[in-house]
Structures are given as structure tokens and as C-alpha cells.
C-alpha positions as CSV (number, residue, x, y, z in Angstrom):
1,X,-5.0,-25.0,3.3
2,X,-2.4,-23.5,1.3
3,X,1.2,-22.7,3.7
4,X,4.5,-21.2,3.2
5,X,6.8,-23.6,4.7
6,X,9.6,-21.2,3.8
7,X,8.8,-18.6,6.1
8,X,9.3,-18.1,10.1
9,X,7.1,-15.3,10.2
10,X,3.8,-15.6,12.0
11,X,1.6,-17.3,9.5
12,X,-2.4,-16.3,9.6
13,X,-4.9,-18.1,7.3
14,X,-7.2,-15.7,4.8
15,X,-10.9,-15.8,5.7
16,X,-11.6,-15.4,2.1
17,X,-9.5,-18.3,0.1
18,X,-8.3,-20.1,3.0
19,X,-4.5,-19.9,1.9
20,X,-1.8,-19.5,4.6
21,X,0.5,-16.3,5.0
22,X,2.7,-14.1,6.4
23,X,0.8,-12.1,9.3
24,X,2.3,-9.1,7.3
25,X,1.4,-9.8,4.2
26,X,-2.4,-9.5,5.1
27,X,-5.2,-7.0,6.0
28,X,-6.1,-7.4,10.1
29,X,-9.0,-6.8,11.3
30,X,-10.4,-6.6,15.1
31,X,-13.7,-5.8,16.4
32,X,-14.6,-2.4,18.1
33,X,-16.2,-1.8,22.0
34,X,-19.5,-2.2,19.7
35,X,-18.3,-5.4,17.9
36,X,-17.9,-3.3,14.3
37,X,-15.7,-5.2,12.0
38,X,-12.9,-2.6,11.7
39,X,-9.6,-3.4,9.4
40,X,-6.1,-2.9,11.5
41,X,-3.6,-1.8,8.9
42,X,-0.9,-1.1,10.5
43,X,-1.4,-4.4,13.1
44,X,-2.0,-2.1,16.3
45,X,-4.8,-2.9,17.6
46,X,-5.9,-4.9,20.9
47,X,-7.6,-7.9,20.5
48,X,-8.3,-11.0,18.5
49,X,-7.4,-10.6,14.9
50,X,-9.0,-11.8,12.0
51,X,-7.4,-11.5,8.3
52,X,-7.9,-11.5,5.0
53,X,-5.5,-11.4,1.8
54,X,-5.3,-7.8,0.6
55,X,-7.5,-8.2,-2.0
56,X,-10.8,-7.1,-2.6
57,X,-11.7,-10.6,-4.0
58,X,-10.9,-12.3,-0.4
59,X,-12.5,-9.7,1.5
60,X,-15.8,-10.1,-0.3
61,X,-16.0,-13.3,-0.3
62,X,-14.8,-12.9,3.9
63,X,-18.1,-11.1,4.1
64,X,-20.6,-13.1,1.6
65,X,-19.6,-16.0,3.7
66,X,-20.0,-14.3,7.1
67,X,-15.8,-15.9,8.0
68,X,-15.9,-12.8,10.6
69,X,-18.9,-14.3,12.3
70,X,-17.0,-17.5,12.7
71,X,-13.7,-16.4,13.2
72,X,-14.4,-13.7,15.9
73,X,-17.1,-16.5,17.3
74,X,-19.8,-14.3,18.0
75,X,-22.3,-11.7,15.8
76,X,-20.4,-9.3,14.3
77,X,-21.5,-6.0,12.4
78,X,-19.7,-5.7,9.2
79,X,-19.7,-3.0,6.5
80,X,-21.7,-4.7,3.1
81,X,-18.2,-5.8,0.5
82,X,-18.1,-2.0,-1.8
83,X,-18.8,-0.3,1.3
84,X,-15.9,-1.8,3.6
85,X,-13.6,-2.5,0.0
86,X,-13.6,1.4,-0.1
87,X,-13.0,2.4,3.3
88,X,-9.4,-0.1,3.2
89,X,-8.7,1.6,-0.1
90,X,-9.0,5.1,1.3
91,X,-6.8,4.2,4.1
92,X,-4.2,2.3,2.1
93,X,-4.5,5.4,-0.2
94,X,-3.8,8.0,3.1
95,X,-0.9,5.8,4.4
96,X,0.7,6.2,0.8
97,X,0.3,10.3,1.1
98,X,1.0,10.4,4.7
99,X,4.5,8.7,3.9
100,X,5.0,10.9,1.5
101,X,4.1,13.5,3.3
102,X,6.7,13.0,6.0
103,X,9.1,12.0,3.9
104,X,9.1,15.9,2.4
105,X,9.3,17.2,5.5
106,X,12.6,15.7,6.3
107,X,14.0,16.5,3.3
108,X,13.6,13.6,1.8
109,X,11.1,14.2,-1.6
110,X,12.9,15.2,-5.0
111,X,9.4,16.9,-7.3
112,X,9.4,16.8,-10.7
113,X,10.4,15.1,-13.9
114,X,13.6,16.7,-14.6
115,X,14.6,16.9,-11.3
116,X,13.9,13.5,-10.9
117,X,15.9,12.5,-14.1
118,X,18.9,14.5,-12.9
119,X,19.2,12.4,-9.6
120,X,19.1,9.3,-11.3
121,X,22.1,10.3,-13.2
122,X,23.7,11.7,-9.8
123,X,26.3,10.2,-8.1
124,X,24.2,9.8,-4.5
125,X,21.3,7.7,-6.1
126,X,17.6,7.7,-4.8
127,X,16.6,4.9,-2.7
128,X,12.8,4.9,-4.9
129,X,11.2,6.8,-8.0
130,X,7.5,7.0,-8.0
131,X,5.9,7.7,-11.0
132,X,2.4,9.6,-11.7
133,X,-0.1,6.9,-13.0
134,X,-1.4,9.9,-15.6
135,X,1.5,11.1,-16.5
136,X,2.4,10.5,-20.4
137,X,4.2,8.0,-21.5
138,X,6.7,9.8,-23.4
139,X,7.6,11.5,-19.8
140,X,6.6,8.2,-17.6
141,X,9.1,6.1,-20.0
142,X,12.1,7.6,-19.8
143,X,12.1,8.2,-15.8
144,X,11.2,4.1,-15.6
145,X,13.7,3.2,-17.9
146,X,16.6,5.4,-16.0
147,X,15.8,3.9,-13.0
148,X,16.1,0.8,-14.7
149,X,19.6,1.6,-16.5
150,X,20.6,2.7,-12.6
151,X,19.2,0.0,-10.4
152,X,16.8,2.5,-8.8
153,X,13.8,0.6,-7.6
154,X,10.3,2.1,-9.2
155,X,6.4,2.2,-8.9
156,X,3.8,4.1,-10.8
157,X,1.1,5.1,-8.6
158,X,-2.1,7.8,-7.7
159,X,-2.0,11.2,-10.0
160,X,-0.1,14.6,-10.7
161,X,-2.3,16.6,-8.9
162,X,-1.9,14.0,-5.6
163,X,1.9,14.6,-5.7
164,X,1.6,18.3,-5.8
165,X,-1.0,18.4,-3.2
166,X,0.9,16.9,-0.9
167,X,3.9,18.8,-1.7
168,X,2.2,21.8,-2.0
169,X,3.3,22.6,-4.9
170,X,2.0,22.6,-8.9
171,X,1.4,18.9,-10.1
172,X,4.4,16.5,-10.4
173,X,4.9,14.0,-13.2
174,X,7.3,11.7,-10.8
175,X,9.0,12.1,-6.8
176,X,12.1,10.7,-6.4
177,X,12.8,9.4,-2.6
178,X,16.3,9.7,-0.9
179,X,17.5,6.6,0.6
180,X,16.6,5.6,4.3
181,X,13.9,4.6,6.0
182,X,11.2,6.2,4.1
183,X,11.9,4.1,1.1
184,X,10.9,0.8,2.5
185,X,8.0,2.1,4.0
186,X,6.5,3.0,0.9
187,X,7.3,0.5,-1.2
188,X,5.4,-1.7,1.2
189,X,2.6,1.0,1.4
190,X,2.7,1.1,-2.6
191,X,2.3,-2.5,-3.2
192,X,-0.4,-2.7,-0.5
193,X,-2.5,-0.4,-2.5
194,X,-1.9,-1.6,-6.1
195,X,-2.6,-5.3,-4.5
196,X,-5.8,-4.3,-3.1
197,X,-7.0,-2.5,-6.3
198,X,-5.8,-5.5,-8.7
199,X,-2.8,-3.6,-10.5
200,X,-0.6,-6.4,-9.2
């Protein structure tokens, strides 16, 4: 078994490859009044914990090999591996919207290319740019490469139409977010969900 020696975080071993990590750096899982398998995401559960990398790869493999039968010590219902791997997707997915959500309430969400381009070049930088994954290159380019040129941290992730839904607003090809808080958050909530789907 794989460990990071490095690290004084809590370390938890993956029921799928058996490698040793940070607690935080892996889906939780606890069982329900009706001993369902359920995944934790935000670690806030009660109760014995069982964890997997946040991978789709690991968490089949968790399942094929019935690890949550022998790490919760007792039967266990669990989800079949597509069934459950799309339930933590749509929940990573929500915790990316929901962020973004809040973040545009307080007054934190720039929308829109050009809008987007204008704060990079601003005195008062953004703490994050988030890109559309369909927007066009031409457009997706040159937003990545000014937050390059300006040290502005970056991801490219879910569609136009996501960003402007939760805006309420037309589609947006990028959101830029203001420093604080919010920015960490999502960049954790971000990589979380490009992990899980294999974009990382």
C-alpha cells in the first residue's frame, strides 16, 4: 500500500487500488439507516467512512470486488458501478453550479467573453476564469492565454448554456470569479469533477 509520507493530513486507503491519501482528496462514503452505500462529498456525514479515489476506475472496481462489504463489515446494498458512477457525477456536477450559483449572488460572477477579457486586463484581477468546454477555440484561446499572460488561475469546464442558466442570463462563453473565498472552493469542486470524468 501506496502512502504519502509528506502529508499530516488524515490519510484513508482507496477501496479500489489500495493506494494511500489524503482524506480530502477522496470520495466518502457511509451507509444509510437502511445500510445503502451512499457517497459523502462534502465529508458530513455520521458514521464509519469508507473511500474511494475520485475516479470512476476505483469506484468500480470498489464495487466488482464487493471492498464496501468488507470495509463496512457487514452486507451492504450498493448501486451496480454506471448506476452509482452517475449519481457522484451528478452531484459533483451540482456542487460546481451551486458554487457558482452563490458566488453570483454575492456579487462575485463576471458573464461573458468580453467582459471576462476586460478584467483580466483590469487593475483588480480575478481570483479564477472558467471557461465553457464548447466554447470555440478562437474565443476559448485567447481568454486561456490572458489568464496566462496575467497569472489568473483557469479551468475549462460544463457548457454555455450551464453558465447562463445559472446566471440567468443568455449563454456565456467564460465567468470570471472575484477573489475570496469562492475561488478556492471551486477550483476544488472543478478538479473533483474533471478527476472523476477522466479529463485530468
Amino acid at each position: 500500500m501506496a502512502r504519502n509520507a509528506n502529508s499530516s493530513a488524515p490519510q484513508r486507503s482507496c477501496l479500489g487500488c489500495r493506494v494511500c491519501k489524503d482524506q480530502n482528496d477522496l470520495i466518502r462514503f457511509v451507509l444509510s439507516n437502511e445500510n445503502e452505500v451512499l457517497p459523502d462529498l462534502e465529508s458530513k456525514l455520521p458514521g464509519r467512512g469508507a473511500y474511494t479515489c475520485v475516479s470512476r476506475e476505483c469506484l468500480a472496481k470498489a464495487v466488482m470486488q464487493r471492498q464496501f462489504r468488507r470495509s463496512f463489515k457487514q452486507d451492504v446494498s450498493v448501486m451496480a458501478p454506471e448506476e452509482l458512477a452517475e449519481h457522484i457525477k451528478g452531484v459533483l456536477f451540482a456542487r460546481i453550479i451551486g458554487l457558482i450559483g452563490l458566488a453570483n449572488k454575492a456579487g462575485k460572477v463576471i458573464g461573458g467573453g468580453s467582459m471576462v477579457s476586460d478584467a483580466l486586463k483590469s487593475r483588480v484581477k480575478p481570483g479564477l476564469v472558467i471557461v465553457a468546454s464548447d466554447v470555440s477555440e478562437a474565443i476559448g484561446g485567447k481568454i486561456i492565454l490572458l489568464a496566462d499572460v496575467h497569472g489568473v488561475p483557469h479551468r475549462t469546464v460544463i457548457t454555455k448554456d450551464d453558465f447562463g442558466a445559472v446566471l440567468g442570463k443568455a449563454p456565456r462563453s467564460a465567468l470570471a470569479i472575484k477573489s475570496g473565498g469562492f475561488v478556492a472552493q471551486l477550483l476544488r469542486a472543478i478538479d473533483r469533477y474533471r478527476n472523476f470524468l477522466g479529463e485530468v
